[in-house]
DSSP file (Angstrom, degrees, kcal/mol; ACC not computed):
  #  RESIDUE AA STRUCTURE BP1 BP2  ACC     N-H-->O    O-->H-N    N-H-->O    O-->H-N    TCO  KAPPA ALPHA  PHI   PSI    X-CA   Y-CA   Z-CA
    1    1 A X    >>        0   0    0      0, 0.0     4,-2.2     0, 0.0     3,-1.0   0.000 360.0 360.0 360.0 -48.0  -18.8  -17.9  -29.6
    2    2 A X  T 34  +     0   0    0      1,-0.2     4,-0.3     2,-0.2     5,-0.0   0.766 360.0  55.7 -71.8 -13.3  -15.9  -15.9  -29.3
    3    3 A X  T 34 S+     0   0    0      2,-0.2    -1,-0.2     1,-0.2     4,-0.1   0.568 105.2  52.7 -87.5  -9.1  -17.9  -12.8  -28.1
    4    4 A X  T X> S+     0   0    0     -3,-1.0     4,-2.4     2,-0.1     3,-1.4   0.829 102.8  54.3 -84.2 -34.9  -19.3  -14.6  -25.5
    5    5 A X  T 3< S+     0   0    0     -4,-2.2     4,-0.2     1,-0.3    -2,-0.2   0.457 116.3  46.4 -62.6   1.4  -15.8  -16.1  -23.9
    6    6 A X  T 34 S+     0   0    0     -4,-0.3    -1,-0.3    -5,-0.2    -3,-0.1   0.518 105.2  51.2-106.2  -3.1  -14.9  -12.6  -23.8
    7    7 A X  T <> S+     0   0    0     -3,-1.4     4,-0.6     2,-0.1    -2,-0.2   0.601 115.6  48.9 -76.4 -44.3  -18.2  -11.2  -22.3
    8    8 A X  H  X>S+     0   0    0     -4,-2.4     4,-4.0     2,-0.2     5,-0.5   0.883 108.8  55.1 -64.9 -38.1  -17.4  -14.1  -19.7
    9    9 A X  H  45S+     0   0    0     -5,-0.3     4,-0.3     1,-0.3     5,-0.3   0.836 110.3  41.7 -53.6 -41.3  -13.9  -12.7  -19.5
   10   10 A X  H  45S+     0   0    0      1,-0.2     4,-0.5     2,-0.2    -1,-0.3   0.674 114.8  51.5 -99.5 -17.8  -14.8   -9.2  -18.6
   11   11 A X  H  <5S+     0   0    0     -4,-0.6    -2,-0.3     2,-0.1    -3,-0.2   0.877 113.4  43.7 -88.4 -39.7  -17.6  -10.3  -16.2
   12   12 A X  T  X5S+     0   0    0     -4,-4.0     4,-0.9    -5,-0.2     3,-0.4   0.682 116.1  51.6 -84.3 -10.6  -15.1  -12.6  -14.3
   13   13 A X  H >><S+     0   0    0     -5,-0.5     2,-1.4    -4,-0.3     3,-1.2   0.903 114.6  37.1 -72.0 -76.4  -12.3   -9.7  -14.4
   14   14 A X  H 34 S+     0   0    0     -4,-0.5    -1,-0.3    -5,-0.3    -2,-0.1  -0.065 118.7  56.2 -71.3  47.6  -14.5   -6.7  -12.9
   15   15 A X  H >4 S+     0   0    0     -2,-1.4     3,-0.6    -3,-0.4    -1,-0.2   0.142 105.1  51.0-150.3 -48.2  -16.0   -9.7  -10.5
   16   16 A X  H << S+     0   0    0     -3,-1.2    -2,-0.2    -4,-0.9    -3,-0.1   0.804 112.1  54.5 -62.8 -33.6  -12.4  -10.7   -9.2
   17   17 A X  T 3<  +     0   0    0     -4,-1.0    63,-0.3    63,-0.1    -1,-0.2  -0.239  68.8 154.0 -97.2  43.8  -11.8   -6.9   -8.4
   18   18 A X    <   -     0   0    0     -3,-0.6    63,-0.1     1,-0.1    -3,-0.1  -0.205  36.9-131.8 -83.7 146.5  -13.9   -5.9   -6.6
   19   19 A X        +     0   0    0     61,-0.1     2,-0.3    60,-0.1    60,-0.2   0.074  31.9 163.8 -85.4-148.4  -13.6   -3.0   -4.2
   20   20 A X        -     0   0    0     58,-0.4    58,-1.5    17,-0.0     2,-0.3  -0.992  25.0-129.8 170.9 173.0  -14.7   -3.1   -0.6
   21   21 A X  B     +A   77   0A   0     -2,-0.3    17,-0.4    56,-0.3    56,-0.2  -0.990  28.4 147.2-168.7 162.0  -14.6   -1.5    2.9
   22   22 A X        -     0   0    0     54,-2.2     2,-0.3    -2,-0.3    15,-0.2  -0.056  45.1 -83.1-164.7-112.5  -13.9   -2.6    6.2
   23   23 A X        -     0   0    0     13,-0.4    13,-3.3    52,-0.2     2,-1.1  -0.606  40.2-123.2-169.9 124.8  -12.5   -1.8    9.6
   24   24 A X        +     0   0    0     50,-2.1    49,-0.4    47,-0.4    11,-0.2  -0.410  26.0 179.0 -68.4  79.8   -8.6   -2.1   10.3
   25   25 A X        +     0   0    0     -2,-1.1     2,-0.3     1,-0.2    10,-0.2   0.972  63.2   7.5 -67.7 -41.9   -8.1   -4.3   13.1
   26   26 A X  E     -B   34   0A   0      8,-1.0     8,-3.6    46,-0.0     2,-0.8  -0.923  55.6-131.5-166.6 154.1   -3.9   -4.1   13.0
   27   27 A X  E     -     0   0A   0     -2,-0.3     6,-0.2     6,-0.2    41,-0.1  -0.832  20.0-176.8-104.7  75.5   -1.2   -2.5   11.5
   28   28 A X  E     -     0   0A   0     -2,-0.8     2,-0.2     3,-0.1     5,-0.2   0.785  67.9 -51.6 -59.8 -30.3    1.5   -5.2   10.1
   29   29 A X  E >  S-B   32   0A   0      3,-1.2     3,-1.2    35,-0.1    25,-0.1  -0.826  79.4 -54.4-175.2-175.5    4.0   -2.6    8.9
   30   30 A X  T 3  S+     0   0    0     23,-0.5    24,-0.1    30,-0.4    79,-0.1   0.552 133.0  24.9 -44.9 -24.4    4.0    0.6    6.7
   31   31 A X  T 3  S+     0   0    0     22,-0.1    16,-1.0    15,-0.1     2,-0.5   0.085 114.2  58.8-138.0  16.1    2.7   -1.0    3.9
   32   32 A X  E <   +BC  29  46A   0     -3,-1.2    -3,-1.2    14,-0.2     2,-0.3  -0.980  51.9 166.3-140.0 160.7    0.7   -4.1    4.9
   33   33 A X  E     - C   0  45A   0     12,-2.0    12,-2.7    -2,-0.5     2,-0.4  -0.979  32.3-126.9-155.2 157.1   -2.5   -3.9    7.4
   34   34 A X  E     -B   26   0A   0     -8,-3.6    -8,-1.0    -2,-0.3     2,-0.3  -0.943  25.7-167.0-115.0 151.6   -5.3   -6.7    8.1
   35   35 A X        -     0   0    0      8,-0.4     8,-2.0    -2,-0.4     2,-0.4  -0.997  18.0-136.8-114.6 114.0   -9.2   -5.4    7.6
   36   36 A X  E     -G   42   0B   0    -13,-3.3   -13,-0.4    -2,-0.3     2,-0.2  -0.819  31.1-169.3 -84.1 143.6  -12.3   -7.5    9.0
   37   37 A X  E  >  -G   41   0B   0      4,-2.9     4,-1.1    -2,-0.4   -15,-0.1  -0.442  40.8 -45.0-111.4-177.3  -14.8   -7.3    6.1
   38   38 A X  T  4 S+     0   0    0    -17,-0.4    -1,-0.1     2,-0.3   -16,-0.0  -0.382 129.9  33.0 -79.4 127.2  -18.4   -8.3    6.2
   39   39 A X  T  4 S-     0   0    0      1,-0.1    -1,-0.2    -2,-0.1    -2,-0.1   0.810 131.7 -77.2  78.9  38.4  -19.3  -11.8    7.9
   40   40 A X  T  4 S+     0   0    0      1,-0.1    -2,-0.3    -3,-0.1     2,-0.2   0.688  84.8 165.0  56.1  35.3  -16.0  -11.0   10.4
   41   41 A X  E  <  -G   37   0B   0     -4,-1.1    -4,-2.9     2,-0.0     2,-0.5  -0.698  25.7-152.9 -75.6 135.6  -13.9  -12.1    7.4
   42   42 A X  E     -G   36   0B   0     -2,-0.2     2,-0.3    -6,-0.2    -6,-0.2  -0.972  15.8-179.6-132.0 114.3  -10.1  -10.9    8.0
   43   43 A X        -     0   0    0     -8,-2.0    -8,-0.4    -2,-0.5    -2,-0.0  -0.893  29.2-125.4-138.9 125.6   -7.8  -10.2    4.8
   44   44 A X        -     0   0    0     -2,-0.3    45,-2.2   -10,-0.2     2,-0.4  -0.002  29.0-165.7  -2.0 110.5   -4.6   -9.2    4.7
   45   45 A X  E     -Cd  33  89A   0    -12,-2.7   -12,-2.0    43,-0.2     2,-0.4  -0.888   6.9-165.1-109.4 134.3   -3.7   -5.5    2.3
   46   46 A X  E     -C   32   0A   0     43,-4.2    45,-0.5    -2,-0.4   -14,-0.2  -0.944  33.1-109.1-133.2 144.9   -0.8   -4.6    1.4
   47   47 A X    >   -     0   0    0    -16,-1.0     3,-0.7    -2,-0.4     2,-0.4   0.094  38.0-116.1 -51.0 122.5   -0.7   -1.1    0.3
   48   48 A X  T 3  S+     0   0    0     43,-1.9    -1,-0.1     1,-0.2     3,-0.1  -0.383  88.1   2.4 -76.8 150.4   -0.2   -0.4   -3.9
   49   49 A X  T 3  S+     0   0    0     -2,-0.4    64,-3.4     1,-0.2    72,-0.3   0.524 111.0 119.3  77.0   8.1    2.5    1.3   -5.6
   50   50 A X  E <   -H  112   0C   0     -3,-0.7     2,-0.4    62,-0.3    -1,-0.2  -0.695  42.3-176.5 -56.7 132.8    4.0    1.6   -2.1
   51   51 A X  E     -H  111   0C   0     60,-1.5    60,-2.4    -2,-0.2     2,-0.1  -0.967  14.0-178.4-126.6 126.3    7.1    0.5   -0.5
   52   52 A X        -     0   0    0     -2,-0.4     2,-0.2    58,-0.3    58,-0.1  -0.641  39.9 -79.4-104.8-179.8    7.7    1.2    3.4
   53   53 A X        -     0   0    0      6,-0.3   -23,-0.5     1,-0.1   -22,-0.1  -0.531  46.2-120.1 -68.4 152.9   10.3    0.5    5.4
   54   54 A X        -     0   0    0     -2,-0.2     3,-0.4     1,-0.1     2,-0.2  -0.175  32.4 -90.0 -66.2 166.5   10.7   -2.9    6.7
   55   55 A X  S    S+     0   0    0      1,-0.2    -1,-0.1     5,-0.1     3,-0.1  -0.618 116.3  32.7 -67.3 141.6   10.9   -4.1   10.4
   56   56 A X  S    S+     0   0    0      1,-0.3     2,-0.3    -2,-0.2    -1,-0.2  -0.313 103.1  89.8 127.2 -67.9   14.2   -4.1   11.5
   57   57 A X  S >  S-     0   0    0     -3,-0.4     3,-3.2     1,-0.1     4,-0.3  -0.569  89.2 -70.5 -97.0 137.1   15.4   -1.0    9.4
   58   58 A X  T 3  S+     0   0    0      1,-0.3    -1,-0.1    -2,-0.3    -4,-0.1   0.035 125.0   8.7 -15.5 124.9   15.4    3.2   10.2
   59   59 A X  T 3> S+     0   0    0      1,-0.1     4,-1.4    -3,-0.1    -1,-0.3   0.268  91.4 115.5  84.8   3.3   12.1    4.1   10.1
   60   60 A X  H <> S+     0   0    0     -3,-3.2     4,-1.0     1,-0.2   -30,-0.4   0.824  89.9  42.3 -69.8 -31.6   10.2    0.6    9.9
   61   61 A X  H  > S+     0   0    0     -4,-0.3     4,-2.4     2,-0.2    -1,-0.2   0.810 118.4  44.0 -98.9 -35.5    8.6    1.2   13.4
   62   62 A X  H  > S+     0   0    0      1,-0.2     4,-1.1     2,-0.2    -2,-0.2   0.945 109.9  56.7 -81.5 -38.8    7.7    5.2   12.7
   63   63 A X  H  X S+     0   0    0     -4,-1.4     4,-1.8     2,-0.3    -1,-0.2   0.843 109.6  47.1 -91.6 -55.3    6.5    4.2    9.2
   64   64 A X  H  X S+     0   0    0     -4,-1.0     4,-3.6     1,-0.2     5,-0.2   0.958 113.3  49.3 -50.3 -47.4    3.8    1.6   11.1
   65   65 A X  H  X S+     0   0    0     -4,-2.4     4,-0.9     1,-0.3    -2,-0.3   0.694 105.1  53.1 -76.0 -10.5    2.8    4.0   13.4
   66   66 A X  H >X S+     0   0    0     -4,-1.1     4,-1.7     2,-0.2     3,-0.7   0.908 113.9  44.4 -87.1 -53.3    2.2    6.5   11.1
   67   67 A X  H 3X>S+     0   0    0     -4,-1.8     4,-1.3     1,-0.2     5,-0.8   0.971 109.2  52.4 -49.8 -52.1    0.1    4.2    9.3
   68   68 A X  H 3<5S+     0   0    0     -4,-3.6    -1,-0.2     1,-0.3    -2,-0.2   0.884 107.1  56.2 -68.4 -24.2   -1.9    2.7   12.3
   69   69 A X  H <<5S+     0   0    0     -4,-0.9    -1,-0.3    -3,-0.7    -2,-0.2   0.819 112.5  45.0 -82.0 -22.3   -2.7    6.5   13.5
   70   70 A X  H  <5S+     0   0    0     -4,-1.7    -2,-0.2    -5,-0.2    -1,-0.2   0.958 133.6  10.2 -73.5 -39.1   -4.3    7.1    9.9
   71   71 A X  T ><5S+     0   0    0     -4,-1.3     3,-0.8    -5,-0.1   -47,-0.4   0.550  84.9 125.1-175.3 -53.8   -6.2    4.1    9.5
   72   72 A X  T 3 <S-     0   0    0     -5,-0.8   -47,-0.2     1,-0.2     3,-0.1  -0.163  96.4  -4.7 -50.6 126.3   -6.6    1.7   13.1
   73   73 A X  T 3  S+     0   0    0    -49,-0.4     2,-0.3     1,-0.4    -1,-0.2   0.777 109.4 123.8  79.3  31.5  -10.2    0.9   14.1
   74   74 A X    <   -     0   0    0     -3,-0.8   -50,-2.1    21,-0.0     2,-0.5  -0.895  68.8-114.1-124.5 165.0  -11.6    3.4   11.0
   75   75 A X        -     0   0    0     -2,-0.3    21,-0.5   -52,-0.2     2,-0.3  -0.820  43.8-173.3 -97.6 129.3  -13.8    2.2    8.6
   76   76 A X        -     0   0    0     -2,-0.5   -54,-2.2    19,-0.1     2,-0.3  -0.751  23.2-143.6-115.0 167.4  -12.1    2.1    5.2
   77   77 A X  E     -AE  21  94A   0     17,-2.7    17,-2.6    -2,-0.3   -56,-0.3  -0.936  23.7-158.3-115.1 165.2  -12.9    1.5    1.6
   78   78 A X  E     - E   0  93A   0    -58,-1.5     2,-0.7    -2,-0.3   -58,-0.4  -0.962  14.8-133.6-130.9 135.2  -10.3   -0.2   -0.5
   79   79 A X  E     - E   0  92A   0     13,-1.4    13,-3.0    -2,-0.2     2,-0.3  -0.669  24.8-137.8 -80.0 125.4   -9.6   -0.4   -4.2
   80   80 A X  E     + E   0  91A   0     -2,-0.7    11,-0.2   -63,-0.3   -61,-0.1  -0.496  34.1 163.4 -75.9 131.8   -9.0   -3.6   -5.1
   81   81 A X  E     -     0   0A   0      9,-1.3     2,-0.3     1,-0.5    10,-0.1   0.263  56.8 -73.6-124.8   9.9   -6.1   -3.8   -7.6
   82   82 A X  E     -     0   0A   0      8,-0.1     8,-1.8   -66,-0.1    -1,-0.5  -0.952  48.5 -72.6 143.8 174.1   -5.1   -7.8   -7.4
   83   83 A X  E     - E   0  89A   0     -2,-0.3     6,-0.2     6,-0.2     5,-0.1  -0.939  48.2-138.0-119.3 149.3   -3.7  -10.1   -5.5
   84   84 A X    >   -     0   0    0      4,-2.0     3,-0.7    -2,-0.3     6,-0.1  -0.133  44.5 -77.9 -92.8-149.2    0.6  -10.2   -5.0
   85   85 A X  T 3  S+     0   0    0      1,-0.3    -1,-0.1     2,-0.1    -2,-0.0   0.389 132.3  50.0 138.0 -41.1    2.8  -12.7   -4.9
   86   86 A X  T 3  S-     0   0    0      2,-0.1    -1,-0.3     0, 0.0     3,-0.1  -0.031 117.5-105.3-110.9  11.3    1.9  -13.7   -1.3
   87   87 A X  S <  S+     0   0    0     -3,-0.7    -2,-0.1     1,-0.2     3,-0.0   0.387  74.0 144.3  60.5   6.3   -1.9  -13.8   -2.2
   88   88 A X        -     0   0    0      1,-0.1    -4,-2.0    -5,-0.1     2,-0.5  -0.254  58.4-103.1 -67.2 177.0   -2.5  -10.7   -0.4
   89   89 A X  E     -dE  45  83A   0    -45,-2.2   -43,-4.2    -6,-0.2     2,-1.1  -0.804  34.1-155.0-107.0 129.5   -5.0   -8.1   -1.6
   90   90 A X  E     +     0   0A   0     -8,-1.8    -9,-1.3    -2,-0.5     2,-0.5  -0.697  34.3 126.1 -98.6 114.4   -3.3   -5.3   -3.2
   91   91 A X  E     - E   0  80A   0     -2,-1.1   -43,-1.9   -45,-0.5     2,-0.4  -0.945  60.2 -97.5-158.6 173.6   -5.1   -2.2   -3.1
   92   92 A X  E     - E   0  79A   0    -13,-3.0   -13,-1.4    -2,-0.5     2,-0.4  -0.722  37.0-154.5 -82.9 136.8   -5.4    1.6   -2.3
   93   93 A X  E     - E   0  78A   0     -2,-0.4     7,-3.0   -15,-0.2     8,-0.4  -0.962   9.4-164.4-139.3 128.9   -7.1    1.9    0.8
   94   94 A X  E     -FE  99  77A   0    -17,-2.6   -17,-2.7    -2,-0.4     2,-0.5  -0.793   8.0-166.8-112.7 144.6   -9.2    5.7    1.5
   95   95 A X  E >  S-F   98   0A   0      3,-3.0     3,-3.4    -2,-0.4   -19,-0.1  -0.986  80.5 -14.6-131.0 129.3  -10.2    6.6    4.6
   96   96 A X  T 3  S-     0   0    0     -2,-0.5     3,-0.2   -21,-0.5    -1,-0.1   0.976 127.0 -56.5  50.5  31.8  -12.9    9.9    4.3
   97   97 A X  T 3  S+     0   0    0      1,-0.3     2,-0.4    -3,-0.0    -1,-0.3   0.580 112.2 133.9  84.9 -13.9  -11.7   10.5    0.2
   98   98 A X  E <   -F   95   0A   0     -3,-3.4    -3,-3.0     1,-0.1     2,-0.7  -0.506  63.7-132.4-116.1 106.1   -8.2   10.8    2.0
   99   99 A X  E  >  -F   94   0A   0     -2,-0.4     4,-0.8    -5,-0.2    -5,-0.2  -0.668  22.2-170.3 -60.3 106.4   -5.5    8.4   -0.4
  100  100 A X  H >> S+     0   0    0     -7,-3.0     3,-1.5    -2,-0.7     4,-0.7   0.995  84.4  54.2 -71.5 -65.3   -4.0    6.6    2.7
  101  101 A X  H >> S+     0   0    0     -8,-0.4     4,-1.8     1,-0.3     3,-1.2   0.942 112.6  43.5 -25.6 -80.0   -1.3    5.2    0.1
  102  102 A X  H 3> S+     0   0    0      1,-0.2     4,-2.9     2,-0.2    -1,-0.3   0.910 105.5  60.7 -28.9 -46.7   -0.4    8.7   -1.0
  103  103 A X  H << S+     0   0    0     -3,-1.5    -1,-0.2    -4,-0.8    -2,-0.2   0.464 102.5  52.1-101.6  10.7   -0.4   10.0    2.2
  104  104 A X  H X<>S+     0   0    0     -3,-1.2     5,-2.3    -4,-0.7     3,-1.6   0.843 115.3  40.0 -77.3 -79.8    2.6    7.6    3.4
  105  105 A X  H ><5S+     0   0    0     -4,-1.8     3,-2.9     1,-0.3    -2,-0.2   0.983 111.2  54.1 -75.8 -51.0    4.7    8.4    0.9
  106  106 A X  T 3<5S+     0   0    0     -4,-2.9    -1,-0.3    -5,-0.4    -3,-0.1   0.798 115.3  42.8 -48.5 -11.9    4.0   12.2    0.7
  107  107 A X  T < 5S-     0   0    0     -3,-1.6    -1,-0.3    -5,-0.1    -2,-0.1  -0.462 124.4-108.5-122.3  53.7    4.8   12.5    4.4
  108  108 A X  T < 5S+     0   0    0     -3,-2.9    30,-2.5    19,-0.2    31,-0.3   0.500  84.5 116.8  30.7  38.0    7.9   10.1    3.9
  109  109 A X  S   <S+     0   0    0     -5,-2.3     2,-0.2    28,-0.2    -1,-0.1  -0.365  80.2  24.9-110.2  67.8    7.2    7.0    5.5
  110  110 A X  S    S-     0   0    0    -58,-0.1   -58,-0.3    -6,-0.1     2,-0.3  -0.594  71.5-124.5 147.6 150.0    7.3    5.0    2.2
  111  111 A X  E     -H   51   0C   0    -60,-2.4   -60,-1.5    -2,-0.2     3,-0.1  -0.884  39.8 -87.6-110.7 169.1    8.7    5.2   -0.8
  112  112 A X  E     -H   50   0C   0     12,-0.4     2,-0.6    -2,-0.3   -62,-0.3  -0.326  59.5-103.9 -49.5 143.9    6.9    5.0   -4.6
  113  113 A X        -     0   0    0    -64,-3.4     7,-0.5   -65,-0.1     8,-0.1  -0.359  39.3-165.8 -76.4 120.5    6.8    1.2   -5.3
  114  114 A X        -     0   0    0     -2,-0.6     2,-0.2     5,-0.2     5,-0.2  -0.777   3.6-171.9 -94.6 148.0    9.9    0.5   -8.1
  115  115 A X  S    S-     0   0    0     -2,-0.1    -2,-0.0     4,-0.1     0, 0.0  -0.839  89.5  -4.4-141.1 112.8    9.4   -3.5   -9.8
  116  116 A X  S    S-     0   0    0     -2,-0.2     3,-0.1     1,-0.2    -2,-0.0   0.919 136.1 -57.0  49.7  60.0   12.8   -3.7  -11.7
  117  117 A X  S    S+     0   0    0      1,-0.1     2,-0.7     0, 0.0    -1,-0.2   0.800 111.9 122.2  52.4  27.2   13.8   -0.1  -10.9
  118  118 A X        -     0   0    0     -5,-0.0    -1,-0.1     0, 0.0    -2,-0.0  -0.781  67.2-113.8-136.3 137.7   11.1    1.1  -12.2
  119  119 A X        -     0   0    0     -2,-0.7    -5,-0.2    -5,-0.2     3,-0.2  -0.241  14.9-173.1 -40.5 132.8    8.0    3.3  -11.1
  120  120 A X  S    S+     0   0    0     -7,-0.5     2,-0.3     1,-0.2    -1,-0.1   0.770  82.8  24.8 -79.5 -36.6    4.6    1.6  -10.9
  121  121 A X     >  -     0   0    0    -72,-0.3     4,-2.1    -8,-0.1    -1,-0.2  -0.961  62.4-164.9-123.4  99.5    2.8    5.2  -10.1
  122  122 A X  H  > S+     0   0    0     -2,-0.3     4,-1.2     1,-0.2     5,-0.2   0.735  89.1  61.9 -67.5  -8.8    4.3    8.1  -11.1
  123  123 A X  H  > S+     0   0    0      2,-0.2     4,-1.6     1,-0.2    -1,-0.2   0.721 102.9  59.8 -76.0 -17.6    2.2   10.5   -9.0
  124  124 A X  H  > S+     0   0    0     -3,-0.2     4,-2.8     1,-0.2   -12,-0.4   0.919 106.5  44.8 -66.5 -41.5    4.0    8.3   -6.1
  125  125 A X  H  X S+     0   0    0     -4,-2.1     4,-0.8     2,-0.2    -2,-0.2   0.902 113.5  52.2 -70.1 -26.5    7.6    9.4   -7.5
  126  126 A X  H  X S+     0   0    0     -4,-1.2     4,-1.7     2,-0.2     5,-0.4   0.812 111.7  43.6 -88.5 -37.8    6.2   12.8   -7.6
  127  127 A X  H  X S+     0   0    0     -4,-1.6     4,-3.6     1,-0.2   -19,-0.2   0.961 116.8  47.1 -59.5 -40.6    5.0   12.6   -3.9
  128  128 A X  H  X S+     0   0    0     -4,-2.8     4,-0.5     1,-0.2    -2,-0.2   0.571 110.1  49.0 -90.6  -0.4    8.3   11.0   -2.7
  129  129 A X  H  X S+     0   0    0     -4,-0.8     4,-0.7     2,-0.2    -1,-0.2   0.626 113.8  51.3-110.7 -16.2   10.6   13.6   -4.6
  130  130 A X  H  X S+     0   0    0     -4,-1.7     4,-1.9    -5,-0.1     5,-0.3   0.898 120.5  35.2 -31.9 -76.9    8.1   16.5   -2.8
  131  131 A X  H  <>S+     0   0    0     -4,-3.6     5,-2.4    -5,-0.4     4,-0.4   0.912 115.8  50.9 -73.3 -18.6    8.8   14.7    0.5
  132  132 A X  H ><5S+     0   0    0     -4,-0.5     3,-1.3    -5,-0.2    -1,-0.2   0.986 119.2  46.4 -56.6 -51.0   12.8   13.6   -0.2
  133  133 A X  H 3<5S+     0   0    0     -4,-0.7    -2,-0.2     1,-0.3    -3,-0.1   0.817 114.8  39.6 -83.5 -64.9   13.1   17.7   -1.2
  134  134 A X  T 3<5S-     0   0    0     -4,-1.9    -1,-0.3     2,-0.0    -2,-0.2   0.395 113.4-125.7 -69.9 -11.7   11.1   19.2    2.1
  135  135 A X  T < 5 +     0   0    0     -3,-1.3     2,-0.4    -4,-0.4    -3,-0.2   0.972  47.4 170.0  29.1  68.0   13.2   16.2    4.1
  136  136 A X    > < -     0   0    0     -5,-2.4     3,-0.9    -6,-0.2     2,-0.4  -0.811  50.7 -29.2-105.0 131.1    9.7   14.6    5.7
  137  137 A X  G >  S+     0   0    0     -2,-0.4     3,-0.7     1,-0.3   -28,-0.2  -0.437 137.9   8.8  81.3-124.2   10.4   11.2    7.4
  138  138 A X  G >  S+     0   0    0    -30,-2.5     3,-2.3    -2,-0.4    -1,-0.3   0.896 115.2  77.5 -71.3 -48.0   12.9    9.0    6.6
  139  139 A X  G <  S+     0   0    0     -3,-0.9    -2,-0.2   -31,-0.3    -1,-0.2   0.693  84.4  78.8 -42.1   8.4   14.4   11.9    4.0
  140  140 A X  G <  S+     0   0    0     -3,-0.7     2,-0.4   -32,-0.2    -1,-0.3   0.801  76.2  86.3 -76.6  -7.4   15.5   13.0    7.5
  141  141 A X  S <  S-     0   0    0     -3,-2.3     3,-0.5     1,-0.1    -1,-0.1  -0.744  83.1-131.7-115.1 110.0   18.1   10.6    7.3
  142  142 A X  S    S+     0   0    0     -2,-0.4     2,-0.2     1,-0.3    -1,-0.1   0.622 100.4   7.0 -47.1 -32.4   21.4   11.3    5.8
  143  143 A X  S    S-     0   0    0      2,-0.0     2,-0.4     0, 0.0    -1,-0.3  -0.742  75.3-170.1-165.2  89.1   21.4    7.8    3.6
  144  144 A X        -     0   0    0     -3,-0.5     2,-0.3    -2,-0.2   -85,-0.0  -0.840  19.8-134.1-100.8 143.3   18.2    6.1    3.9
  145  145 A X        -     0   0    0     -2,-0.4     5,-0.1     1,-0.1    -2,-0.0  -0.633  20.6-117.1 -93.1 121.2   18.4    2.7    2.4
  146  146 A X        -     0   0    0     -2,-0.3     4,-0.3     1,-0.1     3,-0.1  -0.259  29.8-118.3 -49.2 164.1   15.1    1.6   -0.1
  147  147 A X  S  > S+     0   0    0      2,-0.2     4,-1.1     1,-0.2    -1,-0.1   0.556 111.6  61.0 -86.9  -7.6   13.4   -1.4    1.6
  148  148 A X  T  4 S+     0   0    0      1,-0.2    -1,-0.2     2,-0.2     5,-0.1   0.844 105.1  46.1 -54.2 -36.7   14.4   -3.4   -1.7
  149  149 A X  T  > S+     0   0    0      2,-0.2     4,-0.6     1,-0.2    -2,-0.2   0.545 107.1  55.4 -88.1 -18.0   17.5   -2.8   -1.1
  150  150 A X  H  > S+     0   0    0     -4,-0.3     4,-1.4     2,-0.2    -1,-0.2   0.619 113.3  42.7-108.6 -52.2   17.3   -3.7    2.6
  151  151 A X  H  < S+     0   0    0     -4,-1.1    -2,-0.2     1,-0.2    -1,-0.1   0.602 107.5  56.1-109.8  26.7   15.9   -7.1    1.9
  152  152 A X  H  4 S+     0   0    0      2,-0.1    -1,-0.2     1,-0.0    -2,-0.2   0.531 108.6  51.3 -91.9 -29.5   18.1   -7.9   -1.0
  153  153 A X  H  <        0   0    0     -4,-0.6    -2,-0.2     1,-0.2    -3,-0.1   0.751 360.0 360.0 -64.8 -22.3   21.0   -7.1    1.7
  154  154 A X     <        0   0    0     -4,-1.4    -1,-0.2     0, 0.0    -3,-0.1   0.330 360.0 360.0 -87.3 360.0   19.2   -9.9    4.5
């Protein structure tokens, strides 16, 4: 018995996460985007192990656009990692093999994603202390403020 409730467990697991692809219809900020998927269906991403700046804050608006020139009106796949807090789908989204997520934070519009000051990805701290180092993006900015920190200040 118990090796089937756990045969169901791991079929309803990999069944919940499934990955996907889609077309990027708009660009909410650095780290969230909507995709229509198949049957016009529209859901909500926001990017993993990422943090961009918010709206509002240095770089929030350059940090979208940077995103929306990667990624608006392309067909993408995404790895599904979950849902967050907010019920969005959290995942890595590739456009042509090309780590979109990665390629934020290495060219400093994001930072690696911290969840109680700590790293989720470390090849994301290894991207963002490459782009802090070279001063790409926001590292242009004499004392750029994390976006944690930004909306623990609001």
């Amino acid at each position: 018995m118990i090796k089937y409730l756990l045969l169901l467990l791991l079929l309803f697991s990999s069944w919940a996460h499934t990955d996907f692809s889609g077309n990027v219809v708009k660009v909410i900020d650095g780290d969230t985007v909507d995709l229509l998927i198949a049957q016009n269906k529209k859901i909500r991403i926001r990017l993993a192990d990422i943090d961009a700046p918010e709206r509002g804050q240095p770089y929030g608006e350059k940090s979208r656009q940077f995103l929306a020139t990667l990624i608006v009106g392309k067909q993408v796949f995404v790895k599904d990692k979950g849902k967050d807090i907010y019920q969005r789908t959290l995942g890595t989204i590739y456009v042509k093999k090309i780590n979109v997520n990665a390629k934020m934070v290495s060219n400093g519009y994001a930072w690696a994603y911290r969840y109680k000051n700590k790293a989720t990805n470390q090849t994301m701290v290894l991207l963002e202390s490459q782009a802090k180092q070279k001063r790409l993006g926001l590292w242009q900015s004499k004392k750029p403020v994390a976006p944690w920190e930004f909306r623990r200040n609001k």
